[in-house]
PyMOL Python script that loads the backbone (N, CA, C, O; Angstrom):
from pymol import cmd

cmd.read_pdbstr("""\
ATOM      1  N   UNK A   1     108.765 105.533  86.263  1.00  0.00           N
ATOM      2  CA  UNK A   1     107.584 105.765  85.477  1.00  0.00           C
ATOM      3  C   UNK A   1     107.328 107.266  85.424  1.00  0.00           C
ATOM      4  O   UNK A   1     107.349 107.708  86.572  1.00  0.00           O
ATOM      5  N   UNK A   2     107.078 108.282  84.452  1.00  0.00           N
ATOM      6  CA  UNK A   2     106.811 108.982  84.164  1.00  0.00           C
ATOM      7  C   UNK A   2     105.256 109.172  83.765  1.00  0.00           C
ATOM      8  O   UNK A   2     104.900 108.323  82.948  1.00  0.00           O
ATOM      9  N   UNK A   3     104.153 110.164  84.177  1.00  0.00           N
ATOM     10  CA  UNK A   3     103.155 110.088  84.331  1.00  0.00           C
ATOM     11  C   UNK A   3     102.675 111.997  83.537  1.00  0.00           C
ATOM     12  O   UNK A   3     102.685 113.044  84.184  1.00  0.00           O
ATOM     13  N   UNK A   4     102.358 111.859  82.208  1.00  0.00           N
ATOM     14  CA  UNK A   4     102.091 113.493  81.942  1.00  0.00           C
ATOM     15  C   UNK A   4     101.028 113.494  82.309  1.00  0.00           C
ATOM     16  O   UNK A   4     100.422 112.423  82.284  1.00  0.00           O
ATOM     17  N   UNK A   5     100.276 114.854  82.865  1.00  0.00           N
ATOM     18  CA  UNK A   5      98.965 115.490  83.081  1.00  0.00           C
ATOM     19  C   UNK A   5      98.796 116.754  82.413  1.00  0.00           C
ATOM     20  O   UNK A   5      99.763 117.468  82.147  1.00  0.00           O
ATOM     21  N   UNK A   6      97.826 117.004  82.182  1.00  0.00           N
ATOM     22  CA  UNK A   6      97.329 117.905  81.158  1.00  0.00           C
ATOM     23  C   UNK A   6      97.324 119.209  81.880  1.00  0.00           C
ATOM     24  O   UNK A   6      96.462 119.306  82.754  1.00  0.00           O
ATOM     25  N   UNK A   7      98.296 120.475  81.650  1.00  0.00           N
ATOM     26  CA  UNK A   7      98.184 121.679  82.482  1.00  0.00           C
ATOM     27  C   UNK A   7      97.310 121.993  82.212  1.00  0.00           C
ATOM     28  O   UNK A   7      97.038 122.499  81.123  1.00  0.00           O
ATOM     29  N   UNK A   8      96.192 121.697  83.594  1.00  0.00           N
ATOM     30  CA  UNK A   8      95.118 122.126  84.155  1.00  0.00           C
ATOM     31  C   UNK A   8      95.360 123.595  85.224  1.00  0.00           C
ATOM     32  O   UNK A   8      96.287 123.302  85.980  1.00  0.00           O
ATOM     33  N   UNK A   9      95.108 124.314  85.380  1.00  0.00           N
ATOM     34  CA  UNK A   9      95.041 125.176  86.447  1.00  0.00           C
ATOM     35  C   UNK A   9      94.667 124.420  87.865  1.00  0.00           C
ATOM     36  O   UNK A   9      95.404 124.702  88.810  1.00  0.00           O
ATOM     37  N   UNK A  10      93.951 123.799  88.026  1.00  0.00           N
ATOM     38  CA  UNK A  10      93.478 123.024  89.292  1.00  0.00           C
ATOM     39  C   UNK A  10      94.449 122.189  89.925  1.00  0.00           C
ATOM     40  O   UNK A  10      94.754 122.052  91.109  1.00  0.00           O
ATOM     41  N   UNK A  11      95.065 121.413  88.380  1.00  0.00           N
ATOM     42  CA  UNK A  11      96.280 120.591  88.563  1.00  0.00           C
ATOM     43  C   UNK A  11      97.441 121.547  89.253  1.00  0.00           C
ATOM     44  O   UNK A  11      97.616 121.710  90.460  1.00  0.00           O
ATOM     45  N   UNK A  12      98.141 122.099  88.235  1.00  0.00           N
ATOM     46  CA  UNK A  12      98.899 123.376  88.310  1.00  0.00           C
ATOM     47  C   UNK A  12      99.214 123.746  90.019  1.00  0.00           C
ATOM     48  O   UNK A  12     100.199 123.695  90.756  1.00  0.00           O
ATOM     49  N   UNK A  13      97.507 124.209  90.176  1.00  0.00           N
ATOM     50  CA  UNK A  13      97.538 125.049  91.756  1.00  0.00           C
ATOM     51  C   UNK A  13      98.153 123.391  92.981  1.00  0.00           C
ATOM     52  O   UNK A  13      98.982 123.610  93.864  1.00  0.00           O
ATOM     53  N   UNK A  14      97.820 122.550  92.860  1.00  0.00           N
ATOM     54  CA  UNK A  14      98.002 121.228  93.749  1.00  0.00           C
ATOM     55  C   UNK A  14      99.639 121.430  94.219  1.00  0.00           C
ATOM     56  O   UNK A  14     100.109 121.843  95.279  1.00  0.00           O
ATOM     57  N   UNK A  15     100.238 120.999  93.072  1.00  0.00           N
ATOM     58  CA  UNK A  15     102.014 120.707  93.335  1.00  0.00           C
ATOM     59  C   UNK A  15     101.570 119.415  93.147  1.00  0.00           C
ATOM     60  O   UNK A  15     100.563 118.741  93.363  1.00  0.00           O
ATOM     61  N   UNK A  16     103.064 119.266  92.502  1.00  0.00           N
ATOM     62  CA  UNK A  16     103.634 117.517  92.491  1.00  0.00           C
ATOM     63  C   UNK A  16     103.026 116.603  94.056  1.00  0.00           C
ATOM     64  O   UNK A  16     102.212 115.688  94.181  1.00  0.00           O
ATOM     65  N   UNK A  17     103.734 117.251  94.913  1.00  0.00           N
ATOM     66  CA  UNK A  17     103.480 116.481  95.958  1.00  0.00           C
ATOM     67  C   UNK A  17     101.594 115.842  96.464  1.00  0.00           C
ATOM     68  O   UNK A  17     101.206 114.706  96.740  1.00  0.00           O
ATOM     69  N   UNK A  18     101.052 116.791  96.417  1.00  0.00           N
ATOM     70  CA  UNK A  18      99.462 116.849  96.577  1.00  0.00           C
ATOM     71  C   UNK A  18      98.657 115.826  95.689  1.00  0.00           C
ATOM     72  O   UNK A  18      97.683 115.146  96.010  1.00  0.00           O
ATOM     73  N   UNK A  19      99.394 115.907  94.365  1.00  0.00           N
ATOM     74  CA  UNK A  19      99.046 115.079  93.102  1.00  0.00           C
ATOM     75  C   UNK A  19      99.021 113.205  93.380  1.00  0.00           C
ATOM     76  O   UNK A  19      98.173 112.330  93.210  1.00  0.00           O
ATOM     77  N   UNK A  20     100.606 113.241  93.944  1.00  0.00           N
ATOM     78  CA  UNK A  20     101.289 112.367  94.182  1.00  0.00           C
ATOM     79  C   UNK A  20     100.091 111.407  95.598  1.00  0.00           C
ATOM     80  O   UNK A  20      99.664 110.259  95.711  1.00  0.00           O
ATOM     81  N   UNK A  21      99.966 112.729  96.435  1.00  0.00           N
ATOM     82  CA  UNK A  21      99.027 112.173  97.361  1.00  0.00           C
ATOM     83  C   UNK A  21      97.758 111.365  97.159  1.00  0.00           C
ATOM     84  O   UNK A  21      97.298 110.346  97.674  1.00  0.00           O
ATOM     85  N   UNK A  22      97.314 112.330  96.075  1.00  0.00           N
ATOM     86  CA  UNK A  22      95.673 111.575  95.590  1.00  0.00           C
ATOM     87  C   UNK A  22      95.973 110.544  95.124  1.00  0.00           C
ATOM     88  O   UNK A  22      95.369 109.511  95.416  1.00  0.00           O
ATOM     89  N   UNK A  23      96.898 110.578  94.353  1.00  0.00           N
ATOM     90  CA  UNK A  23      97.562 109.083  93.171  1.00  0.00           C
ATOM     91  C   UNK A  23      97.218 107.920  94.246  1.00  0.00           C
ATOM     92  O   UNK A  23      96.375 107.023  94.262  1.00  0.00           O
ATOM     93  N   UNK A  24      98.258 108.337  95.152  1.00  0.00           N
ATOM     94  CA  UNK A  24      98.430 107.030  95.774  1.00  0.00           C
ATOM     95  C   UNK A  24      96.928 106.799  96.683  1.00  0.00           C
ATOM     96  O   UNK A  24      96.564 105.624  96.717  1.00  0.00           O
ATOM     97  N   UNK A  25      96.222 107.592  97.262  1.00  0.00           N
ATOM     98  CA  UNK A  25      95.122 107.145  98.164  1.00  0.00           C
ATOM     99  C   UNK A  25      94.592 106.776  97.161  1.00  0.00           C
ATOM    100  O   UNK A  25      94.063 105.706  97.464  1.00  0.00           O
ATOM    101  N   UNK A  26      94.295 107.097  95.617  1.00  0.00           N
ATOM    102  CA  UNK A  26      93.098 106.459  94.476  1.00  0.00           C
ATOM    103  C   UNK A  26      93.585 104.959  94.671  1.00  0.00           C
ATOM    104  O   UNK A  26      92.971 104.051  95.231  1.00  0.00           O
ATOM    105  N   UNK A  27      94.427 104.932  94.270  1.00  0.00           N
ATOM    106  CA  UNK A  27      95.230 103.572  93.956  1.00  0.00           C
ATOM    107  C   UNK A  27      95.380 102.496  95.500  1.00  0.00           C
ATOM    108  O   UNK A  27      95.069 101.321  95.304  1.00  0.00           O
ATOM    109  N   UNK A  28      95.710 102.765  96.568  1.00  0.00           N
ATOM    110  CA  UNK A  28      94.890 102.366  97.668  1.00  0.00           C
ATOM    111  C   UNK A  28      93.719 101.835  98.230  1.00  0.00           C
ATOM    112  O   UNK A  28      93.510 100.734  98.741  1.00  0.00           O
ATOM    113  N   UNK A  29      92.725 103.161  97.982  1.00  0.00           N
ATOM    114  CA  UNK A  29      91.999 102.240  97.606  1.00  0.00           C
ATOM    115  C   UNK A  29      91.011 101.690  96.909  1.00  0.00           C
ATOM    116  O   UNK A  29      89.908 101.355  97.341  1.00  0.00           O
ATOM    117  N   UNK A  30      91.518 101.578  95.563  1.00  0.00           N
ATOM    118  CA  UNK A  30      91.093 100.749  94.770  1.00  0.00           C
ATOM    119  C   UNK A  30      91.502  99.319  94.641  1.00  0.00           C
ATOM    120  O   UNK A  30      90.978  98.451  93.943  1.00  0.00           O
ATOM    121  N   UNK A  31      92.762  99.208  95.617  1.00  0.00           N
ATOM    122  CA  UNK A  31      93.114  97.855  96.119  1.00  0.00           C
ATOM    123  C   UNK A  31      94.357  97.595  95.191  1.00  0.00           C
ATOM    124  O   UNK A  31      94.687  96.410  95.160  1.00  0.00           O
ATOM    125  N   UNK A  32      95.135  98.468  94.411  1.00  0.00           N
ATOM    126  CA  UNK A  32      96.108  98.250  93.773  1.00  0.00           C
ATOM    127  C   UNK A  32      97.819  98.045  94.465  1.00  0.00           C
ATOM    128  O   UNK A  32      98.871  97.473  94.181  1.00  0.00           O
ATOM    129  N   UNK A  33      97.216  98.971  95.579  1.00  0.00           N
ATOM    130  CA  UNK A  33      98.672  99.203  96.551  1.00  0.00           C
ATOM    131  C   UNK A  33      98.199  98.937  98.049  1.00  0.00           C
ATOM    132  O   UNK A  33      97.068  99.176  98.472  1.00  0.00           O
ATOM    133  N   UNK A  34      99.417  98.319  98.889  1.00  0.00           N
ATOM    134  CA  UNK A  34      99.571  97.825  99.902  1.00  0.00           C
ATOM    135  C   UNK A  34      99.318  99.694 100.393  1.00  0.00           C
ATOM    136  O   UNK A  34      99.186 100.598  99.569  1.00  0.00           O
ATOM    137  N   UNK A  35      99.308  99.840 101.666  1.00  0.00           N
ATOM    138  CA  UNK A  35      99.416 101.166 102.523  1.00  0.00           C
ATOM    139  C   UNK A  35     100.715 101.678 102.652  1.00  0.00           C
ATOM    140  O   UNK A  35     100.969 102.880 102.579  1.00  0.00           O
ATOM    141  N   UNK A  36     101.834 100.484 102.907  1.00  0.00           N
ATOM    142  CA  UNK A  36     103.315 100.619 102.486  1.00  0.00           C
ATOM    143  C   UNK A  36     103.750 101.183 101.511  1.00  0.00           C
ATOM    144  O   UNK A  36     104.343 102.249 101.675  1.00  0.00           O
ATOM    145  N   UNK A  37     103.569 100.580 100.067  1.00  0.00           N
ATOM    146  CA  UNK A  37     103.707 101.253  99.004  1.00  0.00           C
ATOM    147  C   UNK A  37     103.037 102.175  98.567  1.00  0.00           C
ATOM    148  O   UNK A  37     103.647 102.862  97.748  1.00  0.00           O
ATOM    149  N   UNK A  38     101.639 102.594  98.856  1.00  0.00           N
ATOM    150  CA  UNK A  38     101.323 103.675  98.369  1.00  0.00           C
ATOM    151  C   UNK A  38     102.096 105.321  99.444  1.00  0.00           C
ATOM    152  O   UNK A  38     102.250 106.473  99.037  1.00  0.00           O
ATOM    153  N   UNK A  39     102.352 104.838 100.578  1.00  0.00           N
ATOM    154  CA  UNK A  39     103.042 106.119 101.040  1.00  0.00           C
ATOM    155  C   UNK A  39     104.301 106.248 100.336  1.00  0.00           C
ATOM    156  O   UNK A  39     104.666 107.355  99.938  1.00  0.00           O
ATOM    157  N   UNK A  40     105.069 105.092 100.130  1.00  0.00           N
ATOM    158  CA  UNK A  40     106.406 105.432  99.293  1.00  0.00           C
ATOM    159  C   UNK A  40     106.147 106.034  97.968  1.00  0.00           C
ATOM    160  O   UNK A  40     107.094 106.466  97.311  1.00  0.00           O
ATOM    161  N   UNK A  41     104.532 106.114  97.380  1.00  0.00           N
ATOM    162  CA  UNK A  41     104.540 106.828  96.341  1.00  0.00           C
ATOM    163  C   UNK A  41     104.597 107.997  96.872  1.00  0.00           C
ATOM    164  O   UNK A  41     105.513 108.759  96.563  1.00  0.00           O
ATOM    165  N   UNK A  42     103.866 108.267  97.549  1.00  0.00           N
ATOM    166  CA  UNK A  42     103.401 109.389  97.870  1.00  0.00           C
ATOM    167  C   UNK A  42     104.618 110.373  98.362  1.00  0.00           C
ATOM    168  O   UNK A  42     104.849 111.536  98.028  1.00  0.00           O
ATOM    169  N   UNK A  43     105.083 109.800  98.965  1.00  0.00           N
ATOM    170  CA  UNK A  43     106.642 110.086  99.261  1.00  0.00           C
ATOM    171  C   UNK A  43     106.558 110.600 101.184  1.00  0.00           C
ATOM    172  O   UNK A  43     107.242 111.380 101.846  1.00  0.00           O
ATOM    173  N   UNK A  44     105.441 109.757 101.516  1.00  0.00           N
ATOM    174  CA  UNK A  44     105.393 110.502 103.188  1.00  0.00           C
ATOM    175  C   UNK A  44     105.765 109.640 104.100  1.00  0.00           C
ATOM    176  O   UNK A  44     106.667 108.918 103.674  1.00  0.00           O
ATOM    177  N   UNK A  45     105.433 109.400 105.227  1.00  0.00           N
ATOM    178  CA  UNK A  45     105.518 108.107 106.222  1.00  0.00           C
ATOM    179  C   UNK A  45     104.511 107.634 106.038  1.00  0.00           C
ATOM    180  O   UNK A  45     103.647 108.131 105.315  1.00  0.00           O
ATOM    181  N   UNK A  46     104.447 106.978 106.417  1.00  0.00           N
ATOM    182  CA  UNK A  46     103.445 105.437 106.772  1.00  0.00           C
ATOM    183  C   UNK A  46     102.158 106.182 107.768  1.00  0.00           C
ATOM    184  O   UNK A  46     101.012 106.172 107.319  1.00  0.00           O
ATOM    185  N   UNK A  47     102.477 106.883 109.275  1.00  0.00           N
ATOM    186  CA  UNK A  47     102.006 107.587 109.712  1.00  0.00           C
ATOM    187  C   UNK A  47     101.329 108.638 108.852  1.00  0.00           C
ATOM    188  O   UNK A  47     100.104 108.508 108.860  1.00  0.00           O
ATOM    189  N   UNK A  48     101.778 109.643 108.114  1.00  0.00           N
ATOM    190  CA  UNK A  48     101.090 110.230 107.102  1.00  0.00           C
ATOM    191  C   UNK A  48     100.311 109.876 106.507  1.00  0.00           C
ATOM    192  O   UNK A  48      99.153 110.262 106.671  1.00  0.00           O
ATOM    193  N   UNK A  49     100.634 109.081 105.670  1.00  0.00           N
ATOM    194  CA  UNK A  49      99.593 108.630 105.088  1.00  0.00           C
ATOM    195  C   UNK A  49      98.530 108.225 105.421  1.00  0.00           C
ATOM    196  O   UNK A  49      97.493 108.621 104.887  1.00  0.00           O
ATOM    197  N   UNK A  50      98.574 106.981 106.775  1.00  0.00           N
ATOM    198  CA  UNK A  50      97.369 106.759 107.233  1.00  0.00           C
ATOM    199  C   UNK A  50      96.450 108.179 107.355  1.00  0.00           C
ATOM    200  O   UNK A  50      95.292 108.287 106.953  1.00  0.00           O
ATOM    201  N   UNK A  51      97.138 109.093 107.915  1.00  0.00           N
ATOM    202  CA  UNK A  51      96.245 110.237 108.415  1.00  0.00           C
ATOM    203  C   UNK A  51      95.270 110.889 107.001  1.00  0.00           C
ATOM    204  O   UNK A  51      94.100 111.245 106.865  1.00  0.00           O
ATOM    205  N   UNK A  52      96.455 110.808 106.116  1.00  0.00           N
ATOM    206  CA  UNK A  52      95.795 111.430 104.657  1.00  0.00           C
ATOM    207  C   UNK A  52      94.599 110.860 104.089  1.00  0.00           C
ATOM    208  O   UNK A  52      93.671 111.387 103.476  1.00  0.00           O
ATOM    209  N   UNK A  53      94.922 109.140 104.579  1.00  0.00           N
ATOM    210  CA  UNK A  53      92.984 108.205 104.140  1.00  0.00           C
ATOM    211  C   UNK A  53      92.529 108.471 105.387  1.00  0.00           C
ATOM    212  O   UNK A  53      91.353 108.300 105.067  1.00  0.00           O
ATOM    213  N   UNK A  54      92.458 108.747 106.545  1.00  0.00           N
ATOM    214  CA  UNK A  54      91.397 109.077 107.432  1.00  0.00           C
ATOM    215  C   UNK A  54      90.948 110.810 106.883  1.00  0.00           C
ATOM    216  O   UNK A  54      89.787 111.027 107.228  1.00  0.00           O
ATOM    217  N   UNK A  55      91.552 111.995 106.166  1.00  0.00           N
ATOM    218  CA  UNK A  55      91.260 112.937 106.097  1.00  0.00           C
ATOM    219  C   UNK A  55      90.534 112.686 104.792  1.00  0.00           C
ATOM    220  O   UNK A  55      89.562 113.434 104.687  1.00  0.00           O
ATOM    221  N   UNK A  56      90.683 111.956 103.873  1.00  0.00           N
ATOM    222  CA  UNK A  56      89.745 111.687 102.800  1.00  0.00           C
ATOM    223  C   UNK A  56      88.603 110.109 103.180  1.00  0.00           C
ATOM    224  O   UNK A  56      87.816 109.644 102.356  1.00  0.00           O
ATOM    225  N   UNK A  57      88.773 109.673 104.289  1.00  0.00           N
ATOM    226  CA  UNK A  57      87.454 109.105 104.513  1.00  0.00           C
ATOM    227  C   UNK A  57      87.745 107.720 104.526  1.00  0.00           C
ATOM    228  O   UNK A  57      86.962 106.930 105.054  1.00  0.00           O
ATOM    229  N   UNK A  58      89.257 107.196 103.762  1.00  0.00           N
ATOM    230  CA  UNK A  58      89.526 105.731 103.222  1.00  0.00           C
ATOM    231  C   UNK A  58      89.348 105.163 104.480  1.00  0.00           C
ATOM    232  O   UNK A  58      89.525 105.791 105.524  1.00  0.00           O
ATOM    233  N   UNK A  59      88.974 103.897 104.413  1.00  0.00           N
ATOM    234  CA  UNK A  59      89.219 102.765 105.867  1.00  0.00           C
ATOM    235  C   UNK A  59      90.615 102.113 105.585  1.00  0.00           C
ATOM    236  O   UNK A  59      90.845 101.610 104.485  1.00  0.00           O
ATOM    237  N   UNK A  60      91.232 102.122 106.251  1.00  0.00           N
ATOM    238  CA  UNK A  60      92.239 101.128 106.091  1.00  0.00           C
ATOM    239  C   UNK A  60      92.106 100.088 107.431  1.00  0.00           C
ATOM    240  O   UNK A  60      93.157  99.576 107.815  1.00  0.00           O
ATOM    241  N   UNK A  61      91.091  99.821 108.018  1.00  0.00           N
ATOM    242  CA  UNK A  61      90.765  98.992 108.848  1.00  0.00           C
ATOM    243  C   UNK A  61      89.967  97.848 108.418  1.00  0.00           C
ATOM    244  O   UNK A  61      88.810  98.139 108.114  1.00  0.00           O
ATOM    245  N   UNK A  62      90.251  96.785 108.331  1.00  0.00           N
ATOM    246  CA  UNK A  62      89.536  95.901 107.401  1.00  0.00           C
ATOM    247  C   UNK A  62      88.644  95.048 108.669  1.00  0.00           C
ATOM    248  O   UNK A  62      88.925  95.194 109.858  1.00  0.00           O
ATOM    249  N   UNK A  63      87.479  94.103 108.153  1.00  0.00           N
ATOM    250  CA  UNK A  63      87.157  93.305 109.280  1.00  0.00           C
ATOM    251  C   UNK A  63      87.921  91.971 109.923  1.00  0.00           C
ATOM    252  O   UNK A  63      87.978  91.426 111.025  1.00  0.00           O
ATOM    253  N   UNK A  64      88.331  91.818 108.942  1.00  0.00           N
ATOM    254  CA  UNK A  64      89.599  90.641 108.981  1.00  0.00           C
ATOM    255  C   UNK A  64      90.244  90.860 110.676  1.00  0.00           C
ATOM    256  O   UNK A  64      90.266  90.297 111.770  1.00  0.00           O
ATOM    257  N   UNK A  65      90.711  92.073 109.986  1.00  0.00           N
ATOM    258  CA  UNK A  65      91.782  92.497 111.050  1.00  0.00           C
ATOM    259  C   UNK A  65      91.423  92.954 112.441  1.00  0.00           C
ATOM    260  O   UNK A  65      92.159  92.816 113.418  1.00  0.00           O
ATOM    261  N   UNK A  66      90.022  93.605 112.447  1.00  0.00           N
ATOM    262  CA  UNK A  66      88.994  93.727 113.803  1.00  0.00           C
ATOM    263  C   UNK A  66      88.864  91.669 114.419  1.00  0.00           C
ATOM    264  O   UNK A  66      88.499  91.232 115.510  1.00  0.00           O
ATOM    265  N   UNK A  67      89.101  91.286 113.792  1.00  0.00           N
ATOM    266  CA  UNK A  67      88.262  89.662 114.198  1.00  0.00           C
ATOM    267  C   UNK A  67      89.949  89.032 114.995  1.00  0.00           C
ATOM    268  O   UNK A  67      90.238  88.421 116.024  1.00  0.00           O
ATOM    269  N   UNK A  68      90.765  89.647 113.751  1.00  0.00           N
ATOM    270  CA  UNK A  68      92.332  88.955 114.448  1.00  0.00           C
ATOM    271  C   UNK A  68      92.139  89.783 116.043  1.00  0.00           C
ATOM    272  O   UNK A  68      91.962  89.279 117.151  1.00  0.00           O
ATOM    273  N   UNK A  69      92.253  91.224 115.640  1.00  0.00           N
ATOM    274  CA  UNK A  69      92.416  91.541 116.790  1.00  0.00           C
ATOM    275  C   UNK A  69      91.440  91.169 118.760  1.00  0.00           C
ATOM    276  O   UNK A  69      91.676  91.095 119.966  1.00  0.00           O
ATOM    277  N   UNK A  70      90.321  91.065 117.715  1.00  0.00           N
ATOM    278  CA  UNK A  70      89.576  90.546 119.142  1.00  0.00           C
ATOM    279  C   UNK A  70      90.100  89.228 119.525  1.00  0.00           C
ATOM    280  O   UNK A  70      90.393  88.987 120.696  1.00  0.00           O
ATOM    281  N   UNK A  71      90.239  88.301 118.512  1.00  0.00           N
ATOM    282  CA  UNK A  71      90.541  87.419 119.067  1.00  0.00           C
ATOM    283  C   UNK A  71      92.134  87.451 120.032  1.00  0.00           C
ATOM    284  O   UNK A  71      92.564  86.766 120.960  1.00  0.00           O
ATOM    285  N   UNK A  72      92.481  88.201 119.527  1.00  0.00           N
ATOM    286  CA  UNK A  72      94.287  88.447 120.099  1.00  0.00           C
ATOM    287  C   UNK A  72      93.703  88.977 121.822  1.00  0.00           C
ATOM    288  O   UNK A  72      94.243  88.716 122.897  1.00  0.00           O
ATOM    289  N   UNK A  73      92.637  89.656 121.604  1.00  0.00           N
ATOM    290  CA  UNK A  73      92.300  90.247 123.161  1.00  0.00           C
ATOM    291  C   UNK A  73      91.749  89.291 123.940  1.00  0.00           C
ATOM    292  O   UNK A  73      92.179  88.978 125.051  1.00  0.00           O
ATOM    293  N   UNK A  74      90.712  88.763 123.341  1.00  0.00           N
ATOM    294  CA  UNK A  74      90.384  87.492 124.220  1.00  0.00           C
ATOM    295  C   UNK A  74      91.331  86.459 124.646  1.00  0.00           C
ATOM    296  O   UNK A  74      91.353  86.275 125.863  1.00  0.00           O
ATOM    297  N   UNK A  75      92.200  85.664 123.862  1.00  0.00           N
ATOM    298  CA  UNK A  75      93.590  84.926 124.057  1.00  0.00           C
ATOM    299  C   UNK A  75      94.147  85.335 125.313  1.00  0.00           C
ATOM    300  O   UNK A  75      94.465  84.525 126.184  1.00  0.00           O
ATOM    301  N   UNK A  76      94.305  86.930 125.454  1.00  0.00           N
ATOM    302  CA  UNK A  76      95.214  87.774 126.022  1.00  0.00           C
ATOM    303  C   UNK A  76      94.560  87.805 128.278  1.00  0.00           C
ATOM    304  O   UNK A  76      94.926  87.733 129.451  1.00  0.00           O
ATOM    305  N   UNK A  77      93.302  87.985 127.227  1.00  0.00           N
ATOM    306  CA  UNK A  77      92.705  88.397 128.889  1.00  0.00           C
ATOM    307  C   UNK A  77      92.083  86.855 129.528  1.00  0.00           C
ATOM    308  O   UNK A  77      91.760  86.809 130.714  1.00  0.00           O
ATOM    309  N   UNK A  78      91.945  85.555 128.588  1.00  0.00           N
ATOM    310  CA  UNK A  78      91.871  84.431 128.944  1.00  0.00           C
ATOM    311  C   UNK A  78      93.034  83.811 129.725  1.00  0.00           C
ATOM    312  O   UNK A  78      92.829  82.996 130.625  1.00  0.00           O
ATOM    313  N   UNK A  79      94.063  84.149 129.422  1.00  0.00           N
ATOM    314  CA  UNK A  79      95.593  83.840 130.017  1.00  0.00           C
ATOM    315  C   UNK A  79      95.392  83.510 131.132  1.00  0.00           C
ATOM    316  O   UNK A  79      96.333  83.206 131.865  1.00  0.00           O
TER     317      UNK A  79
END
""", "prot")
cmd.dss("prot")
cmd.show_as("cartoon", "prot")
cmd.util.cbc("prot")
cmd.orient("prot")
């Protein structure tokens, strides 16, 4: 996919890569892309990326996944 943007100066000053970054955290989360695939847009690790939505604020911690996990602790320390 090929994607033109309008030479902006703001744009311009970013780089491909930086661009690429926002792309994918917009699209993240707006719920379009898994966290997987949006780093492969982005072109970073998995690790990266997470760090890149904690430096712009995204949660990628859902409650779902707080509830699995307690329950995984309780299971764990009930043993």
């Amino acid at each position: 996919m090929t994607i033109t943007l309008p030479d902006t100066p703001g744009l311009a000053s970013l780089g491909e890569p930086a661009i690429l970054l926002d792309l994918a955290c917009g699209a993240y989360a707006a719920g379009h892309l898994s966290r997987q695939s949006a780093a492969e847009v982005a072109g970073v690790s998995r690790l990266d990326f997470d760090r890149a939505l904690c430096d712009r604020r995204i949660s990628y911690f859902t409650e779902e996944a707080l509830a699995e996990d307690l329950e995984t602790l309780h299971a764990l320390f009930l043993l």
